[in-house]
C-alpha positions as CSV (number, residue, x, y, z in Angstrom):
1,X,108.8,87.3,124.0
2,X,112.1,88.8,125.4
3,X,114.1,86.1,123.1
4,X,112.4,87.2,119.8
5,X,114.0,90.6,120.6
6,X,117.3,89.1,122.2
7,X,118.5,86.8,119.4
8,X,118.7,89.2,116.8
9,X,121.0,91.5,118.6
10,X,123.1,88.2,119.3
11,X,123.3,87.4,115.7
12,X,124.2,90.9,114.4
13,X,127.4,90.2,117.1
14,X,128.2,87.2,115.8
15,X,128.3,88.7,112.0
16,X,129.7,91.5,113.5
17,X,132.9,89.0,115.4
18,X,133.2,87.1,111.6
19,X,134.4,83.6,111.3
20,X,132.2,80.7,111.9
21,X,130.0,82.4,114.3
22,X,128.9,85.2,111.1
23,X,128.2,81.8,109.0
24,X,125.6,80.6,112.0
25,X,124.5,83.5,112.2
26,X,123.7,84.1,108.2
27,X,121.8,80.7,108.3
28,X,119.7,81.7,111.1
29,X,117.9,84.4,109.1
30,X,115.5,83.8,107.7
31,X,114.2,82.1,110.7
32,X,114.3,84.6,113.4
33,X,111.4,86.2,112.1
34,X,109.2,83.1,112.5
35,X,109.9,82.5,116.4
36,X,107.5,85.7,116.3
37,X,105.0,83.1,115.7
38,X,105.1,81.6,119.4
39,X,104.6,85.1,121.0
40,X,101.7,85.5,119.2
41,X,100.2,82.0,120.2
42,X,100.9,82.2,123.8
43,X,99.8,86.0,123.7
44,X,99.8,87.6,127.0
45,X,102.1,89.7,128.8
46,X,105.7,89.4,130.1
47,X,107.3,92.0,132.9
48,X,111.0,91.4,133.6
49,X,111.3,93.6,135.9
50,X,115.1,93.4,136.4
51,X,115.5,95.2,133.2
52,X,114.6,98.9,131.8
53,X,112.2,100.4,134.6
54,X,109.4,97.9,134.9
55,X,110.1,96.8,131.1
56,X,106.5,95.2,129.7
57,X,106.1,93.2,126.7
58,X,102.3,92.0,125.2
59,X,100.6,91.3,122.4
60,X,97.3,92.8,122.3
61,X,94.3,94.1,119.2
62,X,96.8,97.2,118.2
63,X,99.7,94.8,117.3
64,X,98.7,91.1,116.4
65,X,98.5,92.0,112.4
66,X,102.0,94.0,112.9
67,X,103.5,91.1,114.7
68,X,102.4,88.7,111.3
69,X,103.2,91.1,109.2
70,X,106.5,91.3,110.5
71,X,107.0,87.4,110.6
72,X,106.3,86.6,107.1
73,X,107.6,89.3,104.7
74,X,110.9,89.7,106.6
75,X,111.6,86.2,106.7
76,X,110.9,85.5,103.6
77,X,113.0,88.8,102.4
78,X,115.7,87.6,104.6
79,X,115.8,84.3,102.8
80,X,116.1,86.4,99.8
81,X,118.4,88.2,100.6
82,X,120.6,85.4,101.3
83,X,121.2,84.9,98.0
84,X,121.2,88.6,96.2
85,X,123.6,90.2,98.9
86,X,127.2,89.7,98.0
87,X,129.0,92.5,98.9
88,X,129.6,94.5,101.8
89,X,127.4,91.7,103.4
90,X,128.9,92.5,107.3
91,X,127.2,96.1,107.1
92,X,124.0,94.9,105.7
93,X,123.3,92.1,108.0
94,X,124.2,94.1,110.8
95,X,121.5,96.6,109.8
96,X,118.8,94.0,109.0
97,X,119.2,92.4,112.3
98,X,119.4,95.6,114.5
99,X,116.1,97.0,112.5
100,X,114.5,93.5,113.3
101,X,115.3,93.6,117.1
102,X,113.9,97.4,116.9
103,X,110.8,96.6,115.3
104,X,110.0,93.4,117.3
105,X,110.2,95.4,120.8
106,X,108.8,98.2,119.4
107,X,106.2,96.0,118.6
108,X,106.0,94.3,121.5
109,X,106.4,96.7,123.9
110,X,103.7,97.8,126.5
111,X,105.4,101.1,128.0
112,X,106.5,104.1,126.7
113,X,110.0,103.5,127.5
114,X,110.1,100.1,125.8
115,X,108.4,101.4,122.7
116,X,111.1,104.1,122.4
117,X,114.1,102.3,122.6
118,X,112.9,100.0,119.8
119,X,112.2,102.7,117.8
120,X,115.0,104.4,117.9
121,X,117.1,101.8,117.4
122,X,115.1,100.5,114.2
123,X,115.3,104.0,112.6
124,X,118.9,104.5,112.7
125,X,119.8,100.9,112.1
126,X,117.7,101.1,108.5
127,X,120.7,103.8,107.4
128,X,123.0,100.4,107.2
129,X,120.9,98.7,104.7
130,X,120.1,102.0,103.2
131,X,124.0,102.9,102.2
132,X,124.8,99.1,101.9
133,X,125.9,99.9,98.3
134,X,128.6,102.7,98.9
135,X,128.0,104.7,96.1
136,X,126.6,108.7,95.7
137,X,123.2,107.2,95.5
138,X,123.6,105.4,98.4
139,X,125.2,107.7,100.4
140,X,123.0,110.7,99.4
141,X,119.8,108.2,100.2
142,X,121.3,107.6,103.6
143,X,122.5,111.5,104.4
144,X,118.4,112.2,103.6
145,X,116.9,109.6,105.7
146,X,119.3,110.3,108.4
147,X,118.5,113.5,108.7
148,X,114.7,113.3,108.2
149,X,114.9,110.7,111.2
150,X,116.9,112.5,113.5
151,X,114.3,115.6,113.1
152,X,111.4,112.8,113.7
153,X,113.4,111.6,116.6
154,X,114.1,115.1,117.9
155,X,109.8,115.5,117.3
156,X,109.2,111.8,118.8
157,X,111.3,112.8,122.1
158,X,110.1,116.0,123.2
159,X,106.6,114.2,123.1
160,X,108.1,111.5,124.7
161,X,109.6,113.5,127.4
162,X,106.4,115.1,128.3
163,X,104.8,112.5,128.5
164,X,107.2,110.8,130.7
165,X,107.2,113.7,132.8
166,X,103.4,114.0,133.3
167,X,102.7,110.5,133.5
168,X,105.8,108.6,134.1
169,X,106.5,105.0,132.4
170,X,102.7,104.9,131.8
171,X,101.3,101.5,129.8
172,X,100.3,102.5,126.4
173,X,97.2,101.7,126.3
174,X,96.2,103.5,129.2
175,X,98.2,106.8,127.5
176,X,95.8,106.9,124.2
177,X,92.7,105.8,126.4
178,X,93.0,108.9,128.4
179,X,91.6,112.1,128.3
180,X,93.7,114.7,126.2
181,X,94.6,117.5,128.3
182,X,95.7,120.7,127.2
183,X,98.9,120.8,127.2
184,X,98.4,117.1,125.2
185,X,97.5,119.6,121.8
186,X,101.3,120.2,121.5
187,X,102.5,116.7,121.8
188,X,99.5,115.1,119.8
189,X,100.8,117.3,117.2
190,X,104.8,116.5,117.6
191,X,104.2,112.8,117.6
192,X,101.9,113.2,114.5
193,X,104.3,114.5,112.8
194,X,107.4,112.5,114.3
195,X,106.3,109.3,113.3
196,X,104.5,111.2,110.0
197,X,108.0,111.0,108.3
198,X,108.3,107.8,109.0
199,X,104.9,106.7,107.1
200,X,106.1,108.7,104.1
201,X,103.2,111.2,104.6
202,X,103.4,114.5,102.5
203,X,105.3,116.6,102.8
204,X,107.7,114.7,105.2
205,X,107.9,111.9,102.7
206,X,111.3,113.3,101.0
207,X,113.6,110.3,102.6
208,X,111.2,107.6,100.7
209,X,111.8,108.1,96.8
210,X,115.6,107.9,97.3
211,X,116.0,105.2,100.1
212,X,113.9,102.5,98.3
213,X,116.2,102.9,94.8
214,X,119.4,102.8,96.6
215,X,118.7,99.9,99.1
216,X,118.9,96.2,98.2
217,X,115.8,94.7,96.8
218,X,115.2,92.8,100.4
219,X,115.4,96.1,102.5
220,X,113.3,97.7,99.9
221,X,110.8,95.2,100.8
222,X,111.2,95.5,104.2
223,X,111.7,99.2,104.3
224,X,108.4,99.5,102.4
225,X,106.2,96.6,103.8
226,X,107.0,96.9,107.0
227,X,109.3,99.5,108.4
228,X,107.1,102.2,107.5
229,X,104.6,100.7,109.7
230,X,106.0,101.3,112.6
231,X,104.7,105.2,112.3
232,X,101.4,104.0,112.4
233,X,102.5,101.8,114.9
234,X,103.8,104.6,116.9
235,X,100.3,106.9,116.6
236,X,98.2,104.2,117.8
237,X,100.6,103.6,120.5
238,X,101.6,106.8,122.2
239,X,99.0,109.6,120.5
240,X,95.7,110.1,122.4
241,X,92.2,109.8,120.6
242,X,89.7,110.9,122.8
243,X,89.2,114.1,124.6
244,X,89.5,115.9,121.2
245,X,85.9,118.3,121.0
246,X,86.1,121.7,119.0
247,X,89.7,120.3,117.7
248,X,89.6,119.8,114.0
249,X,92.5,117.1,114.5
250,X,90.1,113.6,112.8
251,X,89.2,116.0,109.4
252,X,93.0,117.5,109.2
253,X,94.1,113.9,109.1
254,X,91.6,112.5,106.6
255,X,91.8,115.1,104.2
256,X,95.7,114.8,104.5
257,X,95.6,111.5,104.0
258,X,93.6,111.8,100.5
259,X,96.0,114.3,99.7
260,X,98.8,112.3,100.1
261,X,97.1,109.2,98.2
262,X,96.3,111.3,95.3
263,X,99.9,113.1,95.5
264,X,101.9,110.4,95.7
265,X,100.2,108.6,92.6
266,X,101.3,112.1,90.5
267,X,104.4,112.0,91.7
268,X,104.9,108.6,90.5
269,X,103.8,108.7,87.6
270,X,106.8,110.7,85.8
271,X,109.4,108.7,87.2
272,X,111.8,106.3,85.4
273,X,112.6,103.4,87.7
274,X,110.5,100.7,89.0
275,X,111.4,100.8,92.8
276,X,111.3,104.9,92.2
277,X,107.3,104.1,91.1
278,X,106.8,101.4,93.6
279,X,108.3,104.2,96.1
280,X,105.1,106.3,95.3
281,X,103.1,103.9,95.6
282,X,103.8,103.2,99.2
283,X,103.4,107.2,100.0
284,X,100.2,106.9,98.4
285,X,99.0,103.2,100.4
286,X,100.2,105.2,103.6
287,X,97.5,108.3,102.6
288,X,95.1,105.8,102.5
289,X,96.4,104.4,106.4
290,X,96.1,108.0,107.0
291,X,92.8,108.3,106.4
292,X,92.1,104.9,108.1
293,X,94.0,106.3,111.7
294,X,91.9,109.4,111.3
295,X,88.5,107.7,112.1
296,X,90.1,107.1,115.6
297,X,89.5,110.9,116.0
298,X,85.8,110.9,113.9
299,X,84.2,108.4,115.8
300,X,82.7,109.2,119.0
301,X,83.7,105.8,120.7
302,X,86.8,104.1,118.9
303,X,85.5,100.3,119.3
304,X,87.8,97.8,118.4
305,X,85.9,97.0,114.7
306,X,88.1,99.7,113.7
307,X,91.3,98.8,115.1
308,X,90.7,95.4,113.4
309,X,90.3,97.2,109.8
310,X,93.7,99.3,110.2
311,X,95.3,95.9,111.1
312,X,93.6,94.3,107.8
313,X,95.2,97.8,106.0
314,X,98.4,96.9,107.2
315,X,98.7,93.2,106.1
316,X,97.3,93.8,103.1
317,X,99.4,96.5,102.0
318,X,102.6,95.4,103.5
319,X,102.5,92.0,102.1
320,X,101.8,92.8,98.6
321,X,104.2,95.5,98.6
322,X,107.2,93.3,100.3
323,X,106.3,90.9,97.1
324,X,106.7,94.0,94.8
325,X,109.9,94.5,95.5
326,X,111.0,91.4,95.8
327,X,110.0,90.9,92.1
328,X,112.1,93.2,91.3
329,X,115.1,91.0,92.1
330,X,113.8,88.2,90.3
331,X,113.7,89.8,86.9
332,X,109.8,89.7,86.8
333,X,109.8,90.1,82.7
334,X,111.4,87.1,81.7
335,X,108.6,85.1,81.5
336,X,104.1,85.5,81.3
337,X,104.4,83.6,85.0
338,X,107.1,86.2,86.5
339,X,104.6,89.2,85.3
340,X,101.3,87.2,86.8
341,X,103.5,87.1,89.7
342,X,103.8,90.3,89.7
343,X,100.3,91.6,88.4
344,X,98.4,90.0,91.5
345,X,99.5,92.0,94.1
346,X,99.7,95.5,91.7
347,X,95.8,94.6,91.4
348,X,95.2,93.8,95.3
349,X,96.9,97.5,95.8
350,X,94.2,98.7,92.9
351,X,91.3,97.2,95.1
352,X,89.9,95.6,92.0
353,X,87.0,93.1,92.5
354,X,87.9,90.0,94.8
355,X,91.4,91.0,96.1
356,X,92.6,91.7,99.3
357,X,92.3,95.7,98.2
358,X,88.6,95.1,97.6
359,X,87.7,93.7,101.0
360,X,89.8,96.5,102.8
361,X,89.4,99.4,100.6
362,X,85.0,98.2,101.2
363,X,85.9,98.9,105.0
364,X,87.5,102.0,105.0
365,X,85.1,103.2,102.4
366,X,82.1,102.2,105.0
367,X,84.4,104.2,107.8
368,X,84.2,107.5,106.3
369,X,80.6,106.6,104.7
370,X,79.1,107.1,108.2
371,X,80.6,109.9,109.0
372,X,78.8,113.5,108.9
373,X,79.6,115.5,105.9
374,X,82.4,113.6,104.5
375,X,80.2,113.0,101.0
376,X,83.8,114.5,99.5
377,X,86.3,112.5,101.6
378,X,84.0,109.8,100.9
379,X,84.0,110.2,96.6
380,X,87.9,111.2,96.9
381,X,88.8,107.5,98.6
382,X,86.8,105.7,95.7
383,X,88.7,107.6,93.3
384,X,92.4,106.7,94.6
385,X,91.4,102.9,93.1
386,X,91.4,104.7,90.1
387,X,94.9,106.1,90.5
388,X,96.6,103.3,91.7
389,X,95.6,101.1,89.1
390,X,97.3,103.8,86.9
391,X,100.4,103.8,88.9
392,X,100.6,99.9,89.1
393,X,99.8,99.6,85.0
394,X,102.9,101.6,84.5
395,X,105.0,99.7,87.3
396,X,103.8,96.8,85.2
397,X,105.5,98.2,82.1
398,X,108.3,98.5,83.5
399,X,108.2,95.0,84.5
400,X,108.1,93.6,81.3
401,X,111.3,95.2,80.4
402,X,113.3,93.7,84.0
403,X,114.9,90.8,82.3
404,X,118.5,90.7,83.5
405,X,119.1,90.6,86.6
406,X,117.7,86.9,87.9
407,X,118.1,83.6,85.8
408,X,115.9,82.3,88.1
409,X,113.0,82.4,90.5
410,X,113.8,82.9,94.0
411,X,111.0,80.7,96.1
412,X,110.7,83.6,98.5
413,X,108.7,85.9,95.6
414,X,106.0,83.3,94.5
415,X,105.4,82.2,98.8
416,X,105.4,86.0,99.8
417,X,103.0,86.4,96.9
418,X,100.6,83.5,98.3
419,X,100.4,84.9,101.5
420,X,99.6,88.1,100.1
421,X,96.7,86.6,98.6
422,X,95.5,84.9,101.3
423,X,96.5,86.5,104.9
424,X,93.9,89.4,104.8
425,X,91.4,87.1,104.1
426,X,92.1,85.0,106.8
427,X,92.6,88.1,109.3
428,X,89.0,89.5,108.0
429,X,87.4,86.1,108.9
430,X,89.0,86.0,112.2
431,X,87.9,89.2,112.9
432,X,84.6,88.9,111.4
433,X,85.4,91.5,108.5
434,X,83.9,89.4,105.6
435,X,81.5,90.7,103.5
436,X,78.7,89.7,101.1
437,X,80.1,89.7,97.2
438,X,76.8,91.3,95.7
439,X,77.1,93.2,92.2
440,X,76.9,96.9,93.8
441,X,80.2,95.7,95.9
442,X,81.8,94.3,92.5
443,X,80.0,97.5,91.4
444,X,81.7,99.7,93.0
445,X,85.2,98.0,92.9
446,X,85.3,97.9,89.4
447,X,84.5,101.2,88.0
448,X,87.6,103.5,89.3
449,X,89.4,100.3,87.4
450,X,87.6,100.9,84.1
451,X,88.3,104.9,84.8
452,X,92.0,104.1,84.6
453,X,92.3,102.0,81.7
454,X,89.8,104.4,79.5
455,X,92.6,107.2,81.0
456,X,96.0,105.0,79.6
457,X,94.0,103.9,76.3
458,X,93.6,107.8,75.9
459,X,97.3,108.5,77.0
460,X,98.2,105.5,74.7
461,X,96.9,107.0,71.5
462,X,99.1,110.0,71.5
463,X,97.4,112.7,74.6
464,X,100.6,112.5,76.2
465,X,101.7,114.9,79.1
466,X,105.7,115.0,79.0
467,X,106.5,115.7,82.8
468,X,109.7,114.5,84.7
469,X,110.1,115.2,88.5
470,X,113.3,113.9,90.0
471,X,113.4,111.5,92.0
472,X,112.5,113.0,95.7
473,X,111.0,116.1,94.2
474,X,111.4,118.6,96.9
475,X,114.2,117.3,98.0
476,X,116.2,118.5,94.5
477,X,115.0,122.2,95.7
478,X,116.1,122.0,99.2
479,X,119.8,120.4,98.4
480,X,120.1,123.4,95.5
481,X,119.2,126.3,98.4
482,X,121.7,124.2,100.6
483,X,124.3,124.2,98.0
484,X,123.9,128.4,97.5
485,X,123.6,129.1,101.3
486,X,126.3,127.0,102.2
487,X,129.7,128.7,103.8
488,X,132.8,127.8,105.0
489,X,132.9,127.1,109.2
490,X,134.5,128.9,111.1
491,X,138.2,127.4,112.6
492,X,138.0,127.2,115.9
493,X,141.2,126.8,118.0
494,X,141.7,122.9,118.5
495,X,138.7,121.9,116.5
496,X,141.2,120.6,113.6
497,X,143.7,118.9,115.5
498,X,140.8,117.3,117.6
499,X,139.0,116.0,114.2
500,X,142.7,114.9,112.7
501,X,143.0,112.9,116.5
502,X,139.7,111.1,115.6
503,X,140.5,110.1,112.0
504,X,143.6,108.8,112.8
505,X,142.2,107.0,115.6
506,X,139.6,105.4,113.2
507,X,142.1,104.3,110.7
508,X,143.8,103.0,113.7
509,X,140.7,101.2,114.3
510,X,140.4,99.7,110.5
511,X,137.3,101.7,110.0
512,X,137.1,103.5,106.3
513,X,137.2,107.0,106.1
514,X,136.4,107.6,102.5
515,X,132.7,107.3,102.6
516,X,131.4,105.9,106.1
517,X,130.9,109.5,107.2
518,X,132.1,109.7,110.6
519,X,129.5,111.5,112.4
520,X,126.6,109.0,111.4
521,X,128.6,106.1,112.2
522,X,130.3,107.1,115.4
523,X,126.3,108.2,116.6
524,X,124.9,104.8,116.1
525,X,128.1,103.6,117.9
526,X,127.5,105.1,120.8
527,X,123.9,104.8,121.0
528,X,124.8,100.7,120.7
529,X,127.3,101.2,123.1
530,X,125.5,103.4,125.5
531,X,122.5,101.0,125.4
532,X,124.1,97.3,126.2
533,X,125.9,99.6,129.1
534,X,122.6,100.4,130.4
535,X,121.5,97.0,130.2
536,X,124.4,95.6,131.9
537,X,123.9,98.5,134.9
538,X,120.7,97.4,135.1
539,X,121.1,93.8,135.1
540,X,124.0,94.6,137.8
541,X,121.7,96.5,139.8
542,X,118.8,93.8,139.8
């Protein structure tokens, strides 16, 4: 396991030294993602404990579907990618490969000190593929997800750190097995909303509608099939589910979570650019994993049933919105093949009859069906079909009109698009989540489909609503009351000389000054830094 997470890093170095070593290193890729698959085969556990205070690695029920999720849309985006980056290729490598080590221990990892350190370096590695570009969009994208991550992280680590404190370097699954003491209400709710802006969930989901229009088209697949995963990951890790009675935590959740499905379909809808829309549409998927993760609090006993239908959520999602994105660098209007290529995995995300949607949209509709007086929540999920088929019909439009960019069909697209079709299937069978195709299930699949295209025949013939919401909404507000409230700082004696010491000391160094924006790139500096010294201590020490 320790060499899934091991060779990325080396690879990002090699890019990172140039020369023949970066052109290994390119051609590696796309298959770094795939040794994921021997891990997973061999399952198990690994404890080298000369390294990171008793660091454990396993695959267990939580992350199996994250671990194949992870090994087939970024490979397959990597391979993409391949092709469609040519420029400033160094910086977004380095990012890709850095985010892939951070997600695979994350993923891996057993303890809470493990999981943390891939976290943290995944969500400040994404900022490199996020301002790959080096324009204002770019760089305003990465200045909003920088700062929305370093308040999640700032959230993420005090929890951490209590944790840590009451229990030490506990094993995960002991940590959300265990009984929620008092002082757990706090921390429950600082990790909930930590890893919260990384899912995208209203209202911490301002850094998403910007990031995914800026990035390339592979980290737009990645950053929206994958990455965002790792804040679910990160609740069913580290947040505790049980000891929870008179709390209203599990109905908090679930009703945010259909708020946030409904939301981010309305905030889609007015927006002018396909990855903007498909942006939306992740917020909205993640409502839905929101409402799946909040059964873990409804239930009396959290069996493993349920675990397996979050896992079924996550594959089906990620991998038909990795091949969304990845249409859109393959110019998905050119031909009636590029837009069926593109209409089966917009359908799977609408839940219509037969697709992956259907089968886990059936499961989470059972969930909440059993629970007591969730009749609403219950009516509200059906209804999101609905809205999402209105959301992908408009993506689809927009489709039609991507012509220029592509000449050609990457292979990646049409493969990620097969697995999309056929994963969660196989997942549901393995973990004996198939059900019986009767007409109510058909039934009850197809109706919220026919709602929406009665709703855009009826917007088609002329009952128009003209609304436009920028892109990032809230975020327009907040930058304006920045912008008014803003001030000159204060000179400080030394504080200028000291800053005109640094600059010239980075020119020295052949680092840009125009746009790189010291402060963000000197911080994931010395986090890299910091970490391979604590490695090499430790493996010194050992």
């Amino acid at each position: 396991m320790l060499i899934t997470i091991l060779l990325p890093l080396i690879a990002a170095i090699m890019i990172a030294a140039g020369g023949r070593a970066a052109r290994v290193a390119w051609r590696l890729v796309p298959v770094l993602p795939l040794l994921l698959a021997w891990p997973l085969l061999a399952a198990g556990r690994y404890e080298p404990g000369w390294l990171l205070f008793g660091f454990t690695l396993r695959i267990d029920e939580v992350t199996a579907a994250f671990v194949v999720l992870l090994g087939l849309a970024w490979s397959l985006a990597g391979w993409q990618a391949l092709r469609s980056i040519d420029h400033h290729q160094r910086t977004f490598w380095i990012g890709w490969l850095l985010c892939l080590s951070g997600m695979t221990l994350a993923t891996f990892a057993a303890d809470l000190v493990g999981f943390y350190q891939g976290y943290v370096v995944l969500s400040l590695s994404a900022w490199l593929m996020i301002v790959q570009a080096r324009n204002d969009e770019a760089w305003r994208a990465g200045r909003i997800y920088l700062i929305l991550a370093l308040l999640g992280e700032a959230a993420i680590l005090a929890g951490v750190l209590v944790l840590a404190g009451h229990y030490g370097n506990l094993e995960l699954g002991l940590l959300t097995a265990g009984d929620a003491e008092q002082h757990h209400v706090i921390v429950r709710w600082l990790l909930l909303a930590g890893f919260g802006i990384k899912l995208g969930i209203i209202p911490l989901h301002l850094w998403l509608p910007l990031a995914h229009p800026a990035a390339p088209v592979p980290a737009s697949a990645i950053l929206s099939g994958v990455i965002v995963k790792a804040g679910l990951l990160g609740w069913l890790r580290l947040v505790p589910q049980t000891g929870l009675e008179g709390e209203p935590t599990g109905q908090l959740l679930l009703y945010l979570g259909l708020f946030t499905a409904f939301a981010g379909v309305a905030l889609g809808l007015p927006q002018q650019r396909l990855k903007t829309v498909l942006a939306y549409s992740t917020i909205s998927q993640m409502g839905l994993i929101l409402a799946a993760f909040s059964l873990l609090f409804l239930t009396e006993e959290p069996e493993l049933g349920l675990l397996s239908v979050i896992g079924l959520l996550v594959l089906h999602h990620g991998l038909n919105k990795a091949a969304l994105f990845l249409a859109c660098g393959n110019a998905p209007g050119m031909s009636r093949f590029r837009l069926l290529l593109f209409a089966l995995p917009a359908v799977s995300l609408a839940a219509a009859p037969l697709t992956t949607g259907f089968l886990a949209k059936h499961w989470l509709k059972q969930g909440v069906h059993h629970l007591d007086g969730a009749t609403l929540a219950y009516h509200l999920l059906t209804l999101t079909s609905a809205m999402t088929a209105m959301l992908m019909w408009k993506a689809w439009n927009m489709a039609r009109t991507s012509n220029t960019d592509a000449a050609t069909i990457h292979p990646a697209w049409p493969i990620l698009v097969g697995f999309a079709l056929v994963v969660p299937w196989a997942w549901a069978v393995l973990a004996e989540l198939t059900i019986a195709i009767t007409a109510r299930a058909l039934w009850d699949s197809a109706w919220p489909i026919l709602l929406a295209a009665a709703v855009i025949v009826v917007h088609a013939r002329g009952m128009r609503l003209r609304i436009r919401i920028p892109e990032g909404d809230a975020i327009v507000v907040f930058e304006a009351l920045a912008r008014r409230l803003r001030t000159p700082a204060p000179s400080l004696p030394g504080v200028e000389s000291g800053r005109r010491a640094v600059r010239r000391l980075l020119i020295k160094a052949d680092v840009p000054d125009r746009h790189l924006r010291d402060l963000p790139l000197a911080g994931l500096m010395i986090l890299l830094v910091g970490g391979l010294l604590w490695v090499l201590m430790m493996v010194g020490g050992g």
